[in-house]
N, C-alpha and C positions, 0 to 999 in steps of 0.2 A: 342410314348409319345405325349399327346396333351398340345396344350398351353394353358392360362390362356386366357378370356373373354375379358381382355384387350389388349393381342396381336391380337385376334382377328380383334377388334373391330380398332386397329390399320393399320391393312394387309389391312384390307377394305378401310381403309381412306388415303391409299398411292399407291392405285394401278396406276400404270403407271409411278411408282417413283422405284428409288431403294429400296427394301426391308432392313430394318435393322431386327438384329442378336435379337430374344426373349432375354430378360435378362438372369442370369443363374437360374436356382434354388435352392433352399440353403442346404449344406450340410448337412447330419443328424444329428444328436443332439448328437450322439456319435464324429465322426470325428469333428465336430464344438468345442464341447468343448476341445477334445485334441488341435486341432490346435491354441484356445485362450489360451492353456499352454502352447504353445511354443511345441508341438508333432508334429510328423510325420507320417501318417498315413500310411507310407509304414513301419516306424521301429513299427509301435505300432503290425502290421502285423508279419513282423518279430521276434517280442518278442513273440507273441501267438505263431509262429511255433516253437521258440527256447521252449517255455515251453509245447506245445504239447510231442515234439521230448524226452524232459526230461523225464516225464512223461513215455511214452510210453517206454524209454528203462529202468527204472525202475522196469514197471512192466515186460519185458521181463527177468531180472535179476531176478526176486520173479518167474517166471518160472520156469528159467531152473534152479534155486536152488530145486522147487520141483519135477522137472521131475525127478532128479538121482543125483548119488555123482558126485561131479566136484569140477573143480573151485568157479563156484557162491555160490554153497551149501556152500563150506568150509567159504565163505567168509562173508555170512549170520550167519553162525552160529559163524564166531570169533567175527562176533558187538553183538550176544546175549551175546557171555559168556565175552566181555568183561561190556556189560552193567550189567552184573549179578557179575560180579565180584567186580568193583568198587561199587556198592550199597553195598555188603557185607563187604567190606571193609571201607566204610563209617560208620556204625553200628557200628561195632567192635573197629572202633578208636575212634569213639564217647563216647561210652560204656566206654571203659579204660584209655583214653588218652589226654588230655586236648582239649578244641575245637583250640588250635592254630597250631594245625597239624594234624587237621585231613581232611582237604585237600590234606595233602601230600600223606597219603595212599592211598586213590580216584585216585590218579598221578599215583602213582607206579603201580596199579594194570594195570593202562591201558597201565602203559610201558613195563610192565611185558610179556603183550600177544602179542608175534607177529604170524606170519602164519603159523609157525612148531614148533613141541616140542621143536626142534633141535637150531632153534632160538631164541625159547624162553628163554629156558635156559642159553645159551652162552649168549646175551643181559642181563640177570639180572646178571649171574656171572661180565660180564665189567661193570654194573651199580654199581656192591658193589664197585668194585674198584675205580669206579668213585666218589662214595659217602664215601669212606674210605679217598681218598684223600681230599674232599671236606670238610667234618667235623674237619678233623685231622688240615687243615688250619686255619677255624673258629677257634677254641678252642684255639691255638695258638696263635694269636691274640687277640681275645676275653681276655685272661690270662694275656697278657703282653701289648700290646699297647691300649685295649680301641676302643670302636667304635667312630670313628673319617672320616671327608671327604678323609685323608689320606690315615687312614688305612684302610678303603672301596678300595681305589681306586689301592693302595701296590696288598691287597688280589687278588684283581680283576685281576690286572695282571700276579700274579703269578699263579692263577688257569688257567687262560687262558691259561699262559705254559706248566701246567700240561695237558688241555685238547687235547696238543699235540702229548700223547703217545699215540703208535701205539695199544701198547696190548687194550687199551679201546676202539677203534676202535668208531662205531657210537655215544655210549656213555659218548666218551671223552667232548663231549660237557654241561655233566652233573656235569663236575667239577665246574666251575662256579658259575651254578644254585645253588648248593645246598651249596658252601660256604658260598654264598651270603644271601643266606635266614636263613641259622643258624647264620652268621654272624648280618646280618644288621636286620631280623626279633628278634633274640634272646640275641641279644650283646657276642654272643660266649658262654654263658652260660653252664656248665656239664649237669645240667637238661632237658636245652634245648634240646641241642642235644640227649641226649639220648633217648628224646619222639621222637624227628624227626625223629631217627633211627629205635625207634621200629614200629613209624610210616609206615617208609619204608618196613619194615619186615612183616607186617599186608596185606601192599598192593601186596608185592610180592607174599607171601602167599596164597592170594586169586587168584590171578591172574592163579600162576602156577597152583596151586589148580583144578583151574575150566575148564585149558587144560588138563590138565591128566586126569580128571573126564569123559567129550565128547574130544578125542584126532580127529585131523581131519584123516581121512581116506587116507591111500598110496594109489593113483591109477594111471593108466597111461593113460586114456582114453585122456585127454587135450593133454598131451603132445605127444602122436601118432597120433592125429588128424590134428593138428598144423603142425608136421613134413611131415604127407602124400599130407597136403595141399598146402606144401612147395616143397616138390616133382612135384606133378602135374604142380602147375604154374612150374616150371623150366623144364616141357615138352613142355610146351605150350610156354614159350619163345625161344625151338628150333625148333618150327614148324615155327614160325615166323620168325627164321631165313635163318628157309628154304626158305621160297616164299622172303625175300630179295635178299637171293644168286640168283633165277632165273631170276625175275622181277618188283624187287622193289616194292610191290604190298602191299606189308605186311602195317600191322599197323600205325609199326613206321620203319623209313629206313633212319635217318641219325645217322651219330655218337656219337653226343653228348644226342640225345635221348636214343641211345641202352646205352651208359654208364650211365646215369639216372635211366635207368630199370635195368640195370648189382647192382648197386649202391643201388635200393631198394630190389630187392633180398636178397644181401647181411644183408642188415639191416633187413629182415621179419629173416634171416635166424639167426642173433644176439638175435631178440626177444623169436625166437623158441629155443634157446639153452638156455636162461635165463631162459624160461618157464620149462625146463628140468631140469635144475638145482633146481628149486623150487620141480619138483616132486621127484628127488634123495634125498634134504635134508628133505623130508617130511617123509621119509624114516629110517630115523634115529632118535635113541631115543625114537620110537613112538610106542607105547603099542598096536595098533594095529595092525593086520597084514594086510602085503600088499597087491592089489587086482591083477587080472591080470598080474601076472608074475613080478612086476617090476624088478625086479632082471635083467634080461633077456631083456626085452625092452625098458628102458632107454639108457644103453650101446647102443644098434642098434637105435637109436635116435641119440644120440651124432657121428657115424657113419655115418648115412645118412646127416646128418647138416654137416661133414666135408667136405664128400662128393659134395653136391651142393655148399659149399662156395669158392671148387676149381673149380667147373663145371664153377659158375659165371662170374669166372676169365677167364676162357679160350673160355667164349661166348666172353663177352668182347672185346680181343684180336681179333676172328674171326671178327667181327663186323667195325674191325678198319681195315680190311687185305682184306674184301669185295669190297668197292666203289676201290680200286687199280684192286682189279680181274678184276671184271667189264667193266676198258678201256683196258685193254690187248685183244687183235687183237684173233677174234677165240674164245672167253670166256666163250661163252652161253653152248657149249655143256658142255665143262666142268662143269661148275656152275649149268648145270642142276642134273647129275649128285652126283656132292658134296651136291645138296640139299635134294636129296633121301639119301646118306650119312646120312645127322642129322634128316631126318624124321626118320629113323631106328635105329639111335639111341634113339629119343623120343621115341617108341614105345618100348624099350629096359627098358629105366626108366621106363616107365608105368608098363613091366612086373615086374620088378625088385620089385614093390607095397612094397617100403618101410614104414615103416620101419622092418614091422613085417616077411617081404621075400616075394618070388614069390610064387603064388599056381600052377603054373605051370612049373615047371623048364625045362621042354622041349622047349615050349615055347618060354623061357626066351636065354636060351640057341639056339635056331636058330637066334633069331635077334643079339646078340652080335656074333654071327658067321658069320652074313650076313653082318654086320657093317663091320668086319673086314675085308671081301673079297670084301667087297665096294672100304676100302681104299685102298687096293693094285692095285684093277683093275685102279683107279682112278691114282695111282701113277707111273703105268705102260702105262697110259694114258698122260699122263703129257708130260712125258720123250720120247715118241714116234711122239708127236706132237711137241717136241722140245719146250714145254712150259719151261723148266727147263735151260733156259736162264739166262743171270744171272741177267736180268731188272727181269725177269719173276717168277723165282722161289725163291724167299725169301717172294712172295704175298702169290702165292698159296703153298708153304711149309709149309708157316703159320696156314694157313687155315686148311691141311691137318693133321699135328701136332697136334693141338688143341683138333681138332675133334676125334681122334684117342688117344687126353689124357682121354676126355672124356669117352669111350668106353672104356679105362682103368678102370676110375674109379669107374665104376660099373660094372665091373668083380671083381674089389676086395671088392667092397661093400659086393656085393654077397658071396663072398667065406667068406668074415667073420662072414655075418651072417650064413651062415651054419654051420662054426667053430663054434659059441654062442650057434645054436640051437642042435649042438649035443653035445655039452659042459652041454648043462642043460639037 
């Protein structure tokens, strides 16, 4: 970059002197004005990336809604029909019903729809309840005490009570709402309430209406994806446990790290069972039929999820029974060993290609055999080199224990899903 004509003219007129610094040049007219607001040109930076990033996963969302059925599809299409729902619903209370409630069926419809038939239903049945209690309050009131700061505030509490029962469950919080608004909008009035009810009736109407109409589709693809992906990583944190056991080499190789990664396992494996459970209740109620077996592979989901959330535990455990192996006198062969131990068993889970089974059951079946003559030789090894000491062997008992509950438990993973698959 060159300087201006008067730096120039300056360098020339101090030569043999110390040179001074050219002035700066001035910011450009975008950063200048932000910074005379009072901005920051590294957040203003940061804002475009936040709304880049928005953006950008948006339209991956409007994707993979049109690649195929899923999650995003399903969830695309509940904001169509619930946008389709409440317009219609708005009409219709318009049409019959005085303008002072016809907001509320606009409400309902959109309460109306949640993400399975199954829930949708069950939510409006607690919502009547909630709105049986709610009104039956108002009227009460309204009848005999008068709207009043009092009896606002009486009501208020006592709905609040109400929004305590269990049977209402999420909707118990719509005892309030709707006392409050028949109350303090309508002064308790019969007529009132009975537009706000058919109000309500209009909207649910619409709402269920336009789920049963497009019902979202049973499929299992999320939730066998979710869970193989969940498998995998839990192969890949006993690989890592392996190059720990030999030479600390791994990733991550203290305690409180491995319990951090034992810890978010757990929780990917919370999320993947919730995701399952959305796909079993989508299941139910639902006039379509289901894609992909779910019958059949749901079940061996919630299997393999119990599966790795015991595996977890017993990485865990290893991880804390390691750094002790480690100083014990003579360890390494050992420990090299024990580490081919869980490399064989990773490769065990790998066959094991949950949730849907092994395509190779031979396969599958030499590594869970070679696991187990792992542990023996290993155990036979211990006890021969007098590791089985009694400083000694509650480290590596541990260790050996663990690893071998593991290898349990995708023997019986296995055997249950072939019990499933010859069951269906």
């Amino acid at each position: 970059m060159t300087c201006c004509g008067g730096c120039a003219s300056a360098r020339r007129a101090t030569v043999g002197r110390v040179p001074t610094l050219c002035p700066p040049s001035p910011p450009p007219p975008v950063v200048e004005r932000a910074l005379r607001r009072g901005g920051n040109p590294s957040r203003i930076g940061a804002a475009r990336q936040w709304c880049r990033r928005q953006v950008q996963a948006r339209w991956e969302f409007v994707r993979r809604a049109a690649r195929g059925p899923g999650e995003a599809r399903d969830a695309l299409l509940l904001q169509a029909k619930g946008a389709t729902a409440a317009a219609v619903a708005w009409w219709l209370a318009a049409w019959l019903l005085p303008p002072t409630v016809t907001a509320f069926a606009t409400f309902t419809a959109l309460l109306s729809l949640q993400s399975t038939v199954y829930r949708s239903l069950w939510d409006s049945v607690q919502y009547l309840g909630a709105m049986a209690l709610g009104t039956v309050g108002a009227a009460a009131f309204g009848s005999t005490a008068g709207v009043h700061v009092w009896s606002v505030g009486v009501l208020a509490f006592i709905a609040l009570l109400g929004a305590r029962l269990d049977l209402l469950g999420r909707q118990g919080a719509q005892v309030p709402v709707v006392a409050l608004f028949a109350f303090a909008g309508g002064g308790g009035e019969i007529d009132y309430i009975g537009h706000l009810v058919a109000a309500a009736a209009i909207g649910m109407g619409c709402g269920l209406a336009a789920h049963l109409a497009v019902a979202p589709s049973p499929h299992t693809d999320t939730a066998r994806q979710l869970t193989a992906d969940l498998a995998t990583r839990t192969a890949h944190l006993l690989r890592d446990l392996a190059g720990t056991a030999t030479d600390g080499t791994a990733e991550v190789d203290s305690e409180e790290d491995w319990a951090h990664r034992c810890e978010d396992l757990a929780a990917r494996a919370a999320r993947t069972r919730a995701a399952v459970d959305r796909e079993e209740e989508n299941t139910r109620l639902n006039p379509r039929p289901p894609w992909g077996h779910a019958d059949g592979a749901l079940p061996r989901c919630h299997d393999t999820i119990g599966m790795i959330e015991r595996t977890a535990t017993h990485i865990r455990s290893i991880a804390r029974a390691l750094p002790y192996a480690r100083r014990a006198p003579d360890a390494m062969r050992i420990l090299r060993a024990y580490a081919e131990l869980l490399t064989v068993t990773a490769a065990a889970l790998e066959y094991l290609d949950p949730p849907q089974g092994p395509e190779d059951a031979d396969k599958l079946r030499a590594r869970v055999e070679d696991a187990m003559r792992r542990y023996r030789d290993l155990t036979v090894a211990i006890r021969r080199d007098r590791h089985d000491a009694p400083g000694e062997w509650p480290v590596y008992g541990t260790a050996l224990t663990e690893a071998v509950r593991i290898v349990e438990e995708i023997e019986r993973t296995w055997a249950r899903t072939e019990e499933m698959a010859d069951a269906g």
